[in-house]
Each structure stands twice: as structure tokens, then as C-alpha cells.
C-alpha positions, 0 to 999 in steps of 0.5 A: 484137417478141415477144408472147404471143398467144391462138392460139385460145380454149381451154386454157392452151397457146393462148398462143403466142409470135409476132412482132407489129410494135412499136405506136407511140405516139399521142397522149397515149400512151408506149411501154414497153419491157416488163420485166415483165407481170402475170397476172390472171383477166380474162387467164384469161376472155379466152383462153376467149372469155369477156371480149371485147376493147374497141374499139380495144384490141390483141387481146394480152393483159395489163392491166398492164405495167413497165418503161421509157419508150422514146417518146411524146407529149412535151407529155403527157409533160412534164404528167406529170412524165415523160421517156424512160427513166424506169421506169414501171407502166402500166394498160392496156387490152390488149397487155401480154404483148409486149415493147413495149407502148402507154399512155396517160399518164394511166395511167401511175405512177412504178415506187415506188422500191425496186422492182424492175420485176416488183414494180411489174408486180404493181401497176396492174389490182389497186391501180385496181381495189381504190381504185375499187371498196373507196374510191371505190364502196364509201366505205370509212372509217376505223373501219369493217369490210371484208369481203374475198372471195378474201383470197390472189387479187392482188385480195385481197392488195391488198385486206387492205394497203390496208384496213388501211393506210386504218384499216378492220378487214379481215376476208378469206376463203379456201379453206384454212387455210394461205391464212387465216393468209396473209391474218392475216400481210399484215394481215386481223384475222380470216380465215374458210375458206369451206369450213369455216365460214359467212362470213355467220355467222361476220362476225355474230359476229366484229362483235358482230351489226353487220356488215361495213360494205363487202364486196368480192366476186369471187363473185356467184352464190349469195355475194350473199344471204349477203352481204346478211345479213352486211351492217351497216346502211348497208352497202355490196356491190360485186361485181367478178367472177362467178365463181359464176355471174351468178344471185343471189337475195337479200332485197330486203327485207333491201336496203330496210328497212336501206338497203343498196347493191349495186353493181358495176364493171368497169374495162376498158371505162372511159374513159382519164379515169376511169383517170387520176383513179384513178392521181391519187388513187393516186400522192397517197395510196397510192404514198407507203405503197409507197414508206414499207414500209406496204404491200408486194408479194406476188409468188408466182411469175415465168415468162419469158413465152416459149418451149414451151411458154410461160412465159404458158400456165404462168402461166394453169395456176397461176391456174386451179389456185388454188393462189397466192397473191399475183400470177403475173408474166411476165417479158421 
């Protein structure tokens, strides 16, 4: 098969195409004959070296993946509703810039119908992550306010729908002002340009002085004392990302006195069952809004995942520009 592998780490055009043998499934795994990849940062943190791969895990990169079941475990297959030729999007730990690419089964969900196979690429890393991390961690609830960091990442897009979709108010920042009337049109009751404004300020006044009661961050750094004094009482702050720097500095005080939680995940490393009870509670409650028009992709560019350079080495040079917004999908 044809894969995208990381040459060496280093810039962009370290993603070369090569032939890799095709994996085979194990068991309670499916192969996938990939029609479509999808981009995300921790691809970018991987081809520097910066995001070290699981054991086990094909050192390919790419978490998440589209396109047609081709083989696999058949009892597993038939416990989850599947059969060879179904069209399927897949979460998966490595391997998904290739044309073939391994998951486990309880990873995998129905591609929603209507979508097109690049569509439901943009789904898996992005729609776990957010139902982990804004619902399970965070408790996000009907009524209350979420706070969004990066509202034009895939993350974020995501994000501001299904915060919206659950009956939260949605408030996203950006870093322009283009990028905040994008998130006011996916949904966001409010959008702050970060780099003309105070976030922390501005949610105060925005929520009469109350606070976000879940904030959603891909920053760290110097973000998380800020975020602590935009916080409500009871509020809770999940970090999923770094991208300030691993250093915050904040008032534990602050944390005490107005019971505040500050957490954070990864989901890479987790085990195949905690994945799986992701996607359960993802096909129940999210996928029917897919599938009903509720919530809807946000595809801002596709690269045909090979050539020279490669389509992939492009992909990375438009997430680091920032320039995007929505998801950067490879296609095969």
C-alpha cells in the first residue's frame, strides 16, 4: 500500500510518500480501505518528535480515517452492527495516512448518512476528544456557559456545535476578526479576538460577572491564571493541549475558596475500552444530530495525500500557518 511516512522529524517535507506492506486485522480489529484521512495537530507534534508514538501503534501518522471495511474479526463485527463493505470513520491510534489502515472495532462508527467519506474523515479525533473532555470531564449541562479556546481549530468547530446542540451558551475565541464571525455563524453566542481584547474580562462582562462554568483550553501556559479568574463558582477547566508552554502559574486561592476544578486528558494512550464507550455514547447522542442537519462538518481545505511534494507536507504547512479554519482532510 501507499502511506505517508515521517522521513525524519523536522519540517513539513519530512512527510514522504513510500510503499508500506498492508496491515492485517487482529482480533477485534477491521481494515479500512482509506478514502479519506483527517489532519490534526498532535500529526504536526508527531512529525517533530514532540508526540511519541503508543506501543504497539503503527509509527504512520494519522488518528482518524474513512472509508470502507474490507475484512475483520467477524464475531466483533457482527456485535457491532457491521459487515465487509460498510462505509465506516475510525479513531485510531497511528496509521491513518496509508491507504490501508487497522481499528479496532469499538472504534469505529457508521459514516452518517449523507456524508461523503471526507466529511466523516473530519469526525473521530475531534468529536471523541470534545464528548470526553467538554461532557464526560467537564459536565457540561444544559443552561450553563462554555468557554471555548481556538473556536476555528477542528477542535473548536466542533466544539461551539455541540455545545450549542446540548443547550449551553457558547462563548469561542479567536485570533482575528474574521475567525470570531466564524465561530457567531457555526453558532458561538459570543466571540472575543484574543488579540484585541481580554478573554478573562471580557467573559466576566459578557456573563454579568458569573463566569464560564466549563472552559475548553488548547493553550496552558500563562491562559490558565486568566482562566481561573473568568471561572463561575464550581467551574470547571480542562486543558487538552500545551501550546503556551507547560508552565501556569495561577491562584490556588482563587481554586479553593470558589471550589474550582482544573483537569485535563489525553486521549491517544487510552485504552480500546475507553475509546469504545466514547463511540457508544457518541452514535446515541451525537450522530442522530449529524444525521438530522444539527450539526454539520466544517471541511476548509483537501490535499491528495500523496505526490512531491506531498499533498500531507502541504496539509502540515497550513495547520502550522493557522491560517484554517475547520479540519485539513487527505484524500486516497
Amino acid at each position: 500500500m501507499k502511506a505517508i511516512e515521517i522521513a525524519s522529524y523536522g519540517a513539513p517535507d519530512m512527510l514522504r510518500e513510500a510503499e508500506r506492506p498492508a496491515p492485517v486485522a487482529g482480533a477485534g480489529e477491521l481494515l479500512i480501505r482509506v478514502a479519506a484521512s483527517g489532519v490534526n495537530r498532535p500529526d504536526v507534534l508527531q512529525r517533530k518528535g514532540h508526540y511519541p508514538v503508543p506501543p504497539g501503534a503503527s509509527d504512520l501518522p494519522g488518528l482518524e480515517v474513512a472509508g470502507e471495511i474490507v475484512s475483520g474479526d467477524e464475531a466483533a463485527l457482527r456485535e457491532a452492527g457491521f459487515k465487509v463493505g460498510d462505509r465506516v470513520c475510525a479513531l485510531v491510534a497511528g496509521g491513518g495516512y496509508a491507504q490501508l489502515c487497522v481499528a479496532p472495532v469499538a472504534q469505529c462508527l457508521p459514516v452518517p448518512k449523507g456524508w461523503s467519506d471526507v466529511e466523516a474523515a473530519s469526525l473521530p479525533e475531534t468529536f471523541f476528544t470534545v464528548w470526553s473532555n467538554v461532557f464526560d470531564r467537564g459536565r457540561l449541562q444544559k443552561g450553563e456557559t462554555l468557554l471555548i479556546q481556538g473556536g476555528t481549530s477542528g477542535i473548536g468547530v466542533t466544539a461551539i456545535q455541540l455545545g450549542k446542540a446540548m443547550g449551553a451558551t457558547v462563548i469561542a475565541t479567536a485570533g482575528s476578526d474574521e475567525k470570531c464571525e466564524a465561530c457567531r455563524k457555526l453558532g458561538a453566542d459570543h466571540a472575543i479576538n484574543y488579540k484585541s481584547s481580554d478573554f478573562a474580562a471580557e467573559v466576566k462582562r459578557l456573563t454579568g460577572g458569573k463566569g464560564a462554568d466549563v472552559i475548553l483550553d488548547m493553550v496552558a501556559g500563562d491562559y490558565v491564571a486568566r482562566e481561573v479568574e473568568c471561572l463561575a463558582d464550581d467551574g470547571r477547566l480542562v486543558i487538552i493541549a500545551i501550546q503556551g508552554g507547560v508552565k501556569s502559574g495561577f491562584n490556588a486561592g482563587d481554586v479553593l475558596r470558589r471550589r474550582l476544578t482544573i483537569t485535563g486528558s489525553t486521549l491517544r494512550p487510552r485504552p480500546v475500552a475507553f475509546k469504545g464507550a466514547i463511540a457508544k455514547s457518541l452514535r446515541e447522542k451525537v450522530w442522530p444530530l449529524l444525521e438530522g442537519g444539527a450539526v454539520r462538518p466544517v471541511i476548509y481545505s483537501t490535499f491528495a495525500a500523496g505526490g512531491t511534494p506531498t499533498g500531507a507536507s502541504q496539509a502540515h504547512s497550513l495547520m502550522e500557518s493557522n491560517q484554517h479554519i475547520g479540519k485539513i482532510v487527505l484524500t486516497w
